[in-house]
C-alpha positions in Angstrom: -21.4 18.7 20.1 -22.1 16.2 17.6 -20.5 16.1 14.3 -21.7 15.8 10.6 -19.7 12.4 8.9 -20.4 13.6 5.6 -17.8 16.3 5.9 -15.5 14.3 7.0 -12.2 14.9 4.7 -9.8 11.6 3.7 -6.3 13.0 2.1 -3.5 10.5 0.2 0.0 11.1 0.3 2.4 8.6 -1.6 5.9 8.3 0.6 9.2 9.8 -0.6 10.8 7.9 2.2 8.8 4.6 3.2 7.5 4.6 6.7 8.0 8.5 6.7 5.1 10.5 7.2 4.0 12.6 3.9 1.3 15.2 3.5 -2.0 14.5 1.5 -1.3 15.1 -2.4 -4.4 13.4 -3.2 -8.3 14.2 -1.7 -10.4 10.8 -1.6 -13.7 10.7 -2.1 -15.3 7.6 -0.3 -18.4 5.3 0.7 -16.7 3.5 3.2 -13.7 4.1 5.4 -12.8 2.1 8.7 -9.3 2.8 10.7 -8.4 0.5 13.7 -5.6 1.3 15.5 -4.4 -2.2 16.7 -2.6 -1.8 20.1 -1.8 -6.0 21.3 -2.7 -6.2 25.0 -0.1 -7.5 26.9 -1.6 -9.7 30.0 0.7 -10.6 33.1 -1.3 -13.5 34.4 1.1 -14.9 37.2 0.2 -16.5 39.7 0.7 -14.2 42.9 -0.9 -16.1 46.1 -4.3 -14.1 45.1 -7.4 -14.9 43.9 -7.3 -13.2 40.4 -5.8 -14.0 37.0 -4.9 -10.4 35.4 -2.5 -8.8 37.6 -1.0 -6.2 35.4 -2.2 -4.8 31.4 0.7 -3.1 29.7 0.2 -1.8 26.0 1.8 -4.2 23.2 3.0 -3.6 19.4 0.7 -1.2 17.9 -0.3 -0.8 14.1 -3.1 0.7 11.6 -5.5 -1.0 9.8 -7.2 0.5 6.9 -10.9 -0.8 4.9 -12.0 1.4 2.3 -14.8 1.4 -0.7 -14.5 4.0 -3.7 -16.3 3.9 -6.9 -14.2 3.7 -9.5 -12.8 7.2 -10.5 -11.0 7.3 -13.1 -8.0 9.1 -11.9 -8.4 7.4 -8.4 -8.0 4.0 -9.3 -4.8 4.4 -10.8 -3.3 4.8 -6.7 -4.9 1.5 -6.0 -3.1 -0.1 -9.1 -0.1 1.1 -8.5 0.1 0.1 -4.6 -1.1 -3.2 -5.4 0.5 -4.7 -8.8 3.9 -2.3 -9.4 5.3 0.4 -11.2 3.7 3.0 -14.0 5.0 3.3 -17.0 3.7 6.3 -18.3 3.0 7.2 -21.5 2.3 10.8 -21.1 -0.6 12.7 -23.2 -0.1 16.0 -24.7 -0.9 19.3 -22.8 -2.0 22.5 -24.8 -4.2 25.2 -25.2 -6.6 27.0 -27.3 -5.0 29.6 -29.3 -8.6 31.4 -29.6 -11.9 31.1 -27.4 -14.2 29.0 -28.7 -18.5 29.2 -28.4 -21.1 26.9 -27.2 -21.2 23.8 -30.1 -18.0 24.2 -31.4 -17.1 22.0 -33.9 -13.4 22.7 -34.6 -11.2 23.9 -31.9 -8.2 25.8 -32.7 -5.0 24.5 -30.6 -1.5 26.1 -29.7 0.2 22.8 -30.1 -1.0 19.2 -32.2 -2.6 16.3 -30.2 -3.4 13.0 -31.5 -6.4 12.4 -34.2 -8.9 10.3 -32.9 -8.3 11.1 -29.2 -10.4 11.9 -26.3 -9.5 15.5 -24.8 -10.3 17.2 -21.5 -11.0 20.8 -21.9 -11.0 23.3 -19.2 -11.0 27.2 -18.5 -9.4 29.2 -16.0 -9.5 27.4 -12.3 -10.9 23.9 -13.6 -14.2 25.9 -14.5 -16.6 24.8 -17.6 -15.3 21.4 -17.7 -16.1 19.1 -20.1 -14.3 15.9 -22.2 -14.7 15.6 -26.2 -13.1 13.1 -29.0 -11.6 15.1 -32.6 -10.8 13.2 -35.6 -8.6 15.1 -38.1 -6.1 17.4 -36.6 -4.6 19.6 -39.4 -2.5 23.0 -39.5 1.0 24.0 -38.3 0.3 26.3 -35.4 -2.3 27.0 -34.3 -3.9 23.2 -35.1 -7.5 23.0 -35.9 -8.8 20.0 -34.5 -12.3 19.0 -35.5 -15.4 17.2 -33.2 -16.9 14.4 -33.9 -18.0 13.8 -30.2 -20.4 15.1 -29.3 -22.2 15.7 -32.5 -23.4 18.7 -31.2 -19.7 20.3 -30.6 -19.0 21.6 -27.0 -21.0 21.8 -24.3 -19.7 25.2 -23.2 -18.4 28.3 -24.6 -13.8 28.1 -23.9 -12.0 31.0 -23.1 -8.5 30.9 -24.5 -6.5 32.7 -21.3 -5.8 31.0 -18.6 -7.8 27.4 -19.9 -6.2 24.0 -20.6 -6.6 21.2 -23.1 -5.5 17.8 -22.3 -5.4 14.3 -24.5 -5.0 11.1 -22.5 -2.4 9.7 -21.0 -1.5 5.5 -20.7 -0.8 4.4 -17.6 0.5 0.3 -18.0 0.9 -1.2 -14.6 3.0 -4.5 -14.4 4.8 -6.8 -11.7 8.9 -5.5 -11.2 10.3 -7.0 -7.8 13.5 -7.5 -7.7 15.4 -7.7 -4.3 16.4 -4.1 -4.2 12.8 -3.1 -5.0 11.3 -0.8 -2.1 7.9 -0.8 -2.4 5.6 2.0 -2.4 4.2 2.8 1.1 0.9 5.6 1.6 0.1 7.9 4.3 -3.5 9.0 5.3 -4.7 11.7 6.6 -8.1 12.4 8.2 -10.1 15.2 9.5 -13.9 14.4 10.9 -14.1 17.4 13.1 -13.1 16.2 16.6 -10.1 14.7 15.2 -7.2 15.2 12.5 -4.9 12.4 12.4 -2.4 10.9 10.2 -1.1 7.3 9.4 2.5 6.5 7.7 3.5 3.6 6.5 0.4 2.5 5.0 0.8 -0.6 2.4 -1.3 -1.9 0.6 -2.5 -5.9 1.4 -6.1 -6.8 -0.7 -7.7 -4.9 -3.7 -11.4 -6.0 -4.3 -12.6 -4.6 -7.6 -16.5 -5.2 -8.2 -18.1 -5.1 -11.8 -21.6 -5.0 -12.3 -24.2 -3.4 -15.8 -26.1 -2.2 -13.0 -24.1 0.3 -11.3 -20.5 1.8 -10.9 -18.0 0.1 -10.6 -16.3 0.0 -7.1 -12.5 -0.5 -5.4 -12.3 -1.5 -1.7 -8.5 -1.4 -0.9 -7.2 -2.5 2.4 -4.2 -1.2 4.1 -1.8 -2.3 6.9 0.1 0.5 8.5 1.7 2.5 11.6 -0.5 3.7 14.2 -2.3 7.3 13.9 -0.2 10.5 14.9 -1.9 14.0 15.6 -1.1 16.0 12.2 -2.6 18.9 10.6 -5.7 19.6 8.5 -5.5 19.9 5.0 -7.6 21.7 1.9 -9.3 19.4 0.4 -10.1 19.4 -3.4 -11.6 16.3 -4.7 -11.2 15.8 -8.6 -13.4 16.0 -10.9 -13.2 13.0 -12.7 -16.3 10.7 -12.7 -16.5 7.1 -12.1 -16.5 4.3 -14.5 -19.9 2.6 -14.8 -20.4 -1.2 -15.1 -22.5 -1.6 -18.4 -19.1 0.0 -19.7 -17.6 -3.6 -19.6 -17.0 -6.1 -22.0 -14.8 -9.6 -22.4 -12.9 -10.6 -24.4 -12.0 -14.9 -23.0 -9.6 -16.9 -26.0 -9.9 -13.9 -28.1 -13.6 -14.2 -28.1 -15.6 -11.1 -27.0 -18.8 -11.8 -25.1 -21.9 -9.5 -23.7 -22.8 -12.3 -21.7 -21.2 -10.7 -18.4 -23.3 -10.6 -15.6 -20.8 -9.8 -12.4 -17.1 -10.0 -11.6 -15.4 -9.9 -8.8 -11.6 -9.4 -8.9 -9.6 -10.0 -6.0 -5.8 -9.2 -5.7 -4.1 -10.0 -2.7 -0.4 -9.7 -1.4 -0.1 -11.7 2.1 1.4 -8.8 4.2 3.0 -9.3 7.5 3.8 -6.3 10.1 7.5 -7.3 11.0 8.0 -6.1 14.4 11.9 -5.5 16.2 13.6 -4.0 18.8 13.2 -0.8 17.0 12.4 1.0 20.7 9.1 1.8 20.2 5.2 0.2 19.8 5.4 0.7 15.8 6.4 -1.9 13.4 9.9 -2.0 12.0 8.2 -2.5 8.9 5.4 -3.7 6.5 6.2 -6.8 4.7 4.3 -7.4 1.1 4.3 -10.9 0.1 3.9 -12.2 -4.0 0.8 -11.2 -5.4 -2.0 -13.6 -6.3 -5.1 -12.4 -8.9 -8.3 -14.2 -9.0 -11.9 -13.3 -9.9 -15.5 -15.3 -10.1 -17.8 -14.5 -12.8 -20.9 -15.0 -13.9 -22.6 -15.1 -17.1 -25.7 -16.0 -19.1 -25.4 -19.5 -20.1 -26.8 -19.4 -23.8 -23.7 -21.7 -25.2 -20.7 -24.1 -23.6 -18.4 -21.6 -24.9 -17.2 -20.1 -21.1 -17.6 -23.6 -19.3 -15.9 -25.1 -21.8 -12.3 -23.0 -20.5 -12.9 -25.1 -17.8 -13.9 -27.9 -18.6 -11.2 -28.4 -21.3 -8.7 -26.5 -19.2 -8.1 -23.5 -21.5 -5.4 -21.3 -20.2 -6.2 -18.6 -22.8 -5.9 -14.5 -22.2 -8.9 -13.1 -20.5 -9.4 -9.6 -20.6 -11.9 -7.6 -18.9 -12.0 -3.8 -20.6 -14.0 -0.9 -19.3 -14.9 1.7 -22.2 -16.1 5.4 -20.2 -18.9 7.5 -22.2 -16.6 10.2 -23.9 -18.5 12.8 -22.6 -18.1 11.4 -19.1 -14.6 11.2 -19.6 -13.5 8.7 -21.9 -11.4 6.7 -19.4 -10.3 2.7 -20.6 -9.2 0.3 -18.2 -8.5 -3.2 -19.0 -7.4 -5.9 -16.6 -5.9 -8.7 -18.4 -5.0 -12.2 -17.5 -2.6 -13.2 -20.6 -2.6 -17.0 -18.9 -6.1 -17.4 -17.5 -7.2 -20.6 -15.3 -10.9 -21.1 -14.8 -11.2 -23.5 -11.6 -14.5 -23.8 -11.6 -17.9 -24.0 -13.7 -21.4 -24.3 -12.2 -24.6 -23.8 -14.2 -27.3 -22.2 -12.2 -30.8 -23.0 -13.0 -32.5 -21.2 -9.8 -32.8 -18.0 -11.2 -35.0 -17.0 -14.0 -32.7 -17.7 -16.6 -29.8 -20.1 -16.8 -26.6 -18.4 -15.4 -23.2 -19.8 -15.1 -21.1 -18.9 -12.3 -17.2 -19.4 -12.8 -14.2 -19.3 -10.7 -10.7 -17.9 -12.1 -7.1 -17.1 -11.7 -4.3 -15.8 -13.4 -1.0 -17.7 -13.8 2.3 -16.3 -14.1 3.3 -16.0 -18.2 5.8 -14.0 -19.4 3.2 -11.6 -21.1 2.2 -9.5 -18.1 5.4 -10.4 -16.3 3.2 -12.2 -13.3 -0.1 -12.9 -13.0 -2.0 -9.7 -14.3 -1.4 -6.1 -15.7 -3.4 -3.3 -16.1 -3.6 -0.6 -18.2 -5.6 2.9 -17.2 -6.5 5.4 -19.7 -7.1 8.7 -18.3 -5.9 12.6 -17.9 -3.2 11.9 -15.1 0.0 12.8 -16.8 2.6 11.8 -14.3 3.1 8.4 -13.1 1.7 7.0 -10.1 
């Protein structure tokens, strides 16, 4: 029997032990997902008094390799970050509760313990039901708190009850560059199940990050992965969250302290050149996955209404660049911004086929003390444990 794709479950478990196979702790919701299993043919082409070339085919080393495309969920994203620039240090948001049920347009909310003022909160009942994301201003009161609403105007969208529900306030997830010689770097596992098959791969690390920025739509991550080669495992449940994805007209940048809405595209790339190191380990599998330095470039493009982006390269401005994603409240309220703290802009080329002038621009980040590398990354979002 055939088999319907679209069911087909993708699961993410971060390694305890690197190389060691770990169950999924993370379902992955997904446009795209190709897995190769790379097995090198070995060819014994001697020369035995015959008229043939191959004489014998023998199986080789054998790895994994992984090309996916996500949008950019908000709570997703942060796994991508943290496989490809380093660790998280988190700054952990406050978890509570309502001390009394609440109705449909709300304006205050009455909380067991304080959160910040001016924060955006997640707000759920009992099993993840009714779920919905707000902003307070003032919080006042010594237990219970009364928080009050300011977004939306309206209050909340649903009616809370108090037993069993939780309330969340954001947590800061700052991602920065940390290799030292005794740093072991994170390795994934995956875990599929498409109905005729339910496989798992250890060992997965992470070598390329494409990150994709445009008004028009959300914004997408296509990650790829080098790892072992698949193993039979076992299913798993799958339970996708239920944060939504960051959309591109979210996105604004700020180049030499300058904001602009000029923005048209970007395209980040980040790259570590990985190399599968393989040994007399006894076996087809690689002795292990070898991450190289990272590199961080992006091409923009822009409207070209002033000289003020071709002029970072013409002049050879290494200024910050930061490019900051700001999620609807009520979808969320997620912030990411990637920031370049030394930015180089390689190239500048005004564009006068299209109906309006455009300028397309070439970039990359330079090591500065600042980010510790090349880039950093902070996430705003309602994870609150580090990645």
């Amino acid at each position: 029997m055939t088999y319907l794709s679209r069911l087909t479950k993708l699961g993410l478990g971060k390694e305890g032990t690197q190389y060691t196979y770990t169950t999924p702790t993370v379902s992955v919701p997904f446009t795209t997902a190709k897995f190769v299993d790379v097995i090198a043919p070995l060819r014994d082409e001697s020369i035995r008094a015959n008229d043939a070339v191959l004489q014998m085919l023998q199986q080789g080393p054998a790895s994994t390799t992984w090309d996916l495309e996500t949008n950019g969920y908000a709570d997703l994203i942060g796994h991508w970050f943290r496989a490809m620039i380093g660790p998280d240090t988190l700054s952990a948001g406050v978890t509570t509760s309502l001390a009394s049920n609440c109705s449909a347009g709300a304006t205050t909310l009455s909380l067991t313990a304080a959160v910040p003022a001016n924060s955006v909160l997640q707000i759920s009942d009992s099993g993840g039901a009714n779920l919905e994301w707000i902003k307070v201003s003032t919080v006042t009161g010594s237990g219970p708190y009364t928080a009050t609403v300011t977004i939306p105007t309206a209050g909340t969208k649903y009616g809370h009850t108090a037993a069993g529900g939780a309330v969340l306030s954001q947590s800061t997830h700052s991602f920065r560059q940390s290799r030292t010689f005794s740093t072991v770097w994170p390795t994934y596992s995956f875990t599929t199940d498409d109905g005729t098959d339910q496989l798992g791969w250890a060992g997965c690390v992470m070598s390329d990050l494409a990150l994709k920025i445009d008004p028009k739509g959300y914004v997408t991550c296509s990650p790829k992965f080098l790892g072992f080669p698949s193993a039979a495992e076992s299913t798993f449940a799958y339970a996708a969250s239920a944060a939504q994805a960051v959309v591109g007209w979210a996105w604004t940048v700020t180049n030499a302290a300058a904001s602009s809405t000029r923005g048209l595209t970007m395209d980040f790339t980040f790259k570590r050149a990985t190399e599968i190191v393989q040994a007399s380990t006894g076996g087809q599998a690689p002795r292990e996955i070898f991450p190289g330095s990272l590199e961080c470039d992006g091409s923009y493009k822009a409207i070209f209404e002033n000289d003020q982006d071709i002029n970072l390269f013409k002049n050879y401005v290494q200024l910050p660049t930061v490019h900051t994603l700001s999620q609807p409240v009520t979808s969320g309220g997620a912030v990411l911004a990637i920031t370049m703290s030394q930015s180089g802009y390689t190239t500048g080329e005004v564009d006068l086929g299209s109906a309006y002038v455009q300028l397309s621009q070439s970039m990359s980040g330079i090591a500065n003390t600042v980010d510790g590398g090349v880039t950093s990354v902070s996430l705003q979002n309602f994870v609150n444990s580090a990645y």
